[in-house]
N, C-alpha and C positions, 0 to 999 in steps of 0.2 A: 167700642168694646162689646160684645158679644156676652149674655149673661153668663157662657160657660166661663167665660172669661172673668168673670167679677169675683173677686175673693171671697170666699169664703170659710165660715168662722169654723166649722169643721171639717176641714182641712190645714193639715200642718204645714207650718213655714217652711221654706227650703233657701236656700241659696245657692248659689251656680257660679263657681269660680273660674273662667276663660268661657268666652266667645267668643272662640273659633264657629264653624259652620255646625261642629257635633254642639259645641253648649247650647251656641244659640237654638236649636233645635229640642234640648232637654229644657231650656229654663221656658222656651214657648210651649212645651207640651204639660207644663207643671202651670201656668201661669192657665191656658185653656179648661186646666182641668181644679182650677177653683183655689190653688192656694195662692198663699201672700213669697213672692220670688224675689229674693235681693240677689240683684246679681254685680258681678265686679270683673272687669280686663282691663290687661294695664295698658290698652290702648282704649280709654272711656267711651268715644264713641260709637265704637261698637256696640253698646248697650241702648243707643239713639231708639231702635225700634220699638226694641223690647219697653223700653220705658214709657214707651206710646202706648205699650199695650198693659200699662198698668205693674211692669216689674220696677220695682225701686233701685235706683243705681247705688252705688258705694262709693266712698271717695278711695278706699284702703281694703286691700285682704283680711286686714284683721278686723274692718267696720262690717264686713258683707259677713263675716262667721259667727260675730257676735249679734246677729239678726235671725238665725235659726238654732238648732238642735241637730239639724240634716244640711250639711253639707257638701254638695258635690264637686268634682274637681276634674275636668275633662280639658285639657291642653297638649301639644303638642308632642310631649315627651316627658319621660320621667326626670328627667333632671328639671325640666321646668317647675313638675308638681313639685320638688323638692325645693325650689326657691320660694314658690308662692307660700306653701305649709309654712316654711320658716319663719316669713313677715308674721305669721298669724300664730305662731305657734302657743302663746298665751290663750287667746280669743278659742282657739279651737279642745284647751283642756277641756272635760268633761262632755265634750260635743262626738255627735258621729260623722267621722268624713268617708266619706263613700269614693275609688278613687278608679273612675272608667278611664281613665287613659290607659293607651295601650303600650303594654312593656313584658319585659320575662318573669319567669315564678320567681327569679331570684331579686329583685326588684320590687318583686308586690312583698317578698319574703322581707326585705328589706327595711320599705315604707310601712308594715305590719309592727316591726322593731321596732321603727323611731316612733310610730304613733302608742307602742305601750309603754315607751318611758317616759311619752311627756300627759300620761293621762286620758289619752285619744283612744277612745271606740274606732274600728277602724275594718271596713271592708273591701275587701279588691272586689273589681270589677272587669267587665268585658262587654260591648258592644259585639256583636256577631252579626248581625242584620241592622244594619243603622237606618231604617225605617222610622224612627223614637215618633211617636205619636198615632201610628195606626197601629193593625191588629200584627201585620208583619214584622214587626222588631223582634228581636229575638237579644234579652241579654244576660251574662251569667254572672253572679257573686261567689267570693269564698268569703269564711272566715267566720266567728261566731253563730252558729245558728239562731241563738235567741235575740241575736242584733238584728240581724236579717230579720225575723217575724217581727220586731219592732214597728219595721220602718217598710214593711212588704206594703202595706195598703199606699203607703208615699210612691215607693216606687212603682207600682203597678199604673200609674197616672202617668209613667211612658210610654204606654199598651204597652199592645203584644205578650209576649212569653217569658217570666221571668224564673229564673231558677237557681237554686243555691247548691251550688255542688260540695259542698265541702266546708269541715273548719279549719284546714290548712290554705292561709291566705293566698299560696300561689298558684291555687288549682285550677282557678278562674279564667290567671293567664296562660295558666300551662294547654288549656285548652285551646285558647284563642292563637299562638304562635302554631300550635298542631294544625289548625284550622285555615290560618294565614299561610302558613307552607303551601297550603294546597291551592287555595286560592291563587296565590302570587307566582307559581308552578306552573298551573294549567294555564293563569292567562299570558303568561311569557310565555309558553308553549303554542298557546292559538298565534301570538303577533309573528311567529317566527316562521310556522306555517304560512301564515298571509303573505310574506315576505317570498316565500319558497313558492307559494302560488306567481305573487306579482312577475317574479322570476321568470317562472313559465308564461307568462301573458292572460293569466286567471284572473280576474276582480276580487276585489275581494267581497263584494256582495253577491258573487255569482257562488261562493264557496258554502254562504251562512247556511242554505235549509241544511246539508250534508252535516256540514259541522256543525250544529245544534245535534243531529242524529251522531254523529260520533260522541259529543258529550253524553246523549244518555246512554251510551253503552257505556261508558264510563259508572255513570249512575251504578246502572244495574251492575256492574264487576262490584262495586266499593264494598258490599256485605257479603259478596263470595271472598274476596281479597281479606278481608277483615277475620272472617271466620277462620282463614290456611293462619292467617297471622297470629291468631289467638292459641288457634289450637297445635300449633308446631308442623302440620301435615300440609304438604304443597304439592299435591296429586298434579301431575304433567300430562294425565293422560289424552286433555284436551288440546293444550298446547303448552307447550314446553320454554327453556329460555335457549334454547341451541336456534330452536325456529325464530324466535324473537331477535337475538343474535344477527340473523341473515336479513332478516325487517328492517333493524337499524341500519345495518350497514347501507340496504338499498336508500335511505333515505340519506345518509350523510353524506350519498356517492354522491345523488342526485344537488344535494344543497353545495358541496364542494363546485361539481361542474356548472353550478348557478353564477357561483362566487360569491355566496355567503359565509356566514361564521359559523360553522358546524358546532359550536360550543357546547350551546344547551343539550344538544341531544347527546353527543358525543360522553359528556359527565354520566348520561344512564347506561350508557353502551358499556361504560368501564367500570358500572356497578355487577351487569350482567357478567361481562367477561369474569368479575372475581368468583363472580356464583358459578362458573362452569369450569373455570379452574380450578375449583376446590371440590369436585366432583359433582356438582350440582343439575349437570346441561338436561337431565330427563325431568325435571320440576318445573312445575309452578310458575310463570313471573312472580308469584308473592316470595318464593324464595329470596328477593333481591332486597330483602325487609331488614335481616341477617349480616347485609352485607353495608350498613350504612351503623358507624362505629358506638352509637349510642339505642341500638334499636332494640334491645333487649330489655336497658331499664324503664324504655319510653311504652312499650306495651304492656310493660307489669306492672305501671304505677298503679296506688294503691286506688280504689274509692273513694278515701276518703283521709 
């Protein structure tokens, strides 16, 4: 054990409820950074390392929660967290649980519910950068601001960037699903391209420097794109979606006479189409923002 390692009295308890590969990564970055870690999976051995490295195991959910004030809770799915909270629902009154598993606003809106009728302080969470221990982490809370400055010096012991968006506890994940879209988008977009390449007889590491440079034009559109969206104007004068339109089409041609699944692209192609049937063809691509059936209350949500 490394000194950073050794508990220390001025640092607060915490506990870490699932070790999966994200807990075990939070309850090591807490445990590195000086405080006393109990942590608990209902699969115990998973705690085998952590326990080498000085975090105490729990035999019960309700034993690991009654061993801090700060409890975290990172498993695979919200219906999980809902089972685990419940064993502990006692042990966790008066406690804060902090809850990074990743799920929808209505869900964190949810687990917000049940944690204020049984007495439970209670933050949503979000991993964005799962980095947890260097300066790259990036993660977001909602929900009480003076909860959050409570316990900010605890969680800042997962480096990186932490930030509280909000006291509406689903703003967290309302972020992070906005954010996974994009993610989970582009990179089925890139495999299906590699595919469309393999087709042609491309490698697919013959494709990477290019397509790293087509992502950052990507980059650089995302605050042009953002601005048309915000501000309602989707000036075409550069390029348009009539011309976009003729783009797809050459690509689905191309992927059909591959014998691929034009699927994924095909879905954008029939966003574009509604945007130029509704008189749209001289605009924007951001125009096609308009044409995805919740786009309107997703750009105007509040601050806060």
């Amino acid at each position: 054990m490394t000194p950073q390692q050794a508990t220390r009295d001025d640092r607060a308890p915490v506990t870490v409820l699932g070790l999966g590969p994200m807990g075990r990564a939070l309850a090591g970055a807490f445990l590195t950074n000086g405080h006393r870690t109990t942590v608990w999976n209902r699969t115990a051995s998973k705690a085998d390392a952590l326990v080498a490295k000085s975090a105490i195991r729990a035999a019960t959910a309700a034993e690991a929660v009654a061993a801090s004030d700060l409890v975290i809770v990172c498993v695979l799915d919200q219906d999980a967290v809902r089972t685990i909270v419940e064993q502990a629902a006692e042990s966790l009154k008066g406690r804060t649980l902090v809850n990074l598993t990743t799920g929808t606003p209505e869900q964190a809106r949810a687990m917000a519910t049940w944690a204020a009728e049984r007495g439970v302080d209670y933050l949503d969470g979000a991993i964005v950068t799962p980095a947890i221990g260097t300066p790259a982490a990036r993660l977001f809370y909602s929900g009480p601001e003076d909860l959050y400055e409570a316990h900010r010096s605890t969680l800042a012991s997962l480096g990186g960037t932490h930030t509280h968006l909000g006291t509406d506890a689903a703003r967290a994940a309302a972020y992070d699903v906005s954010l996974l879209d994009l993610f989970w988008t582009a990179a089925t977009g890139y495999l299906h391209a590699l595919a469309l390449a393999d087709a042609q007889g491309i490698a697919a590491k013959d494709l990477t420097v290019d397509a790293q440079g087509i992502v950052g034009l990507v980059r650089d559109l995302i605050p042009v794109l953002a601005d048309q969206v915000e501000s309602r104007r989707y000036p075409g004068d550069g390029s348009n979606l009539v011309s976009a339109a003729a783009g797809i089409d050459h690509i689905i041609d191309a992927t059909k006479a591959s014998g691929l699944d034009a699927g994924v692209l095909s879905a954008a192609r029939v966003a574009v189409l509604r945007a130029i049937e509704a008189g749209h063809g001289d605009d924007s691509f951001a125009r096609v923002v308009e044409m995805f059936g919740s786009a309107q209350e997703t750009v105007s949500m509040p601050s806060s």
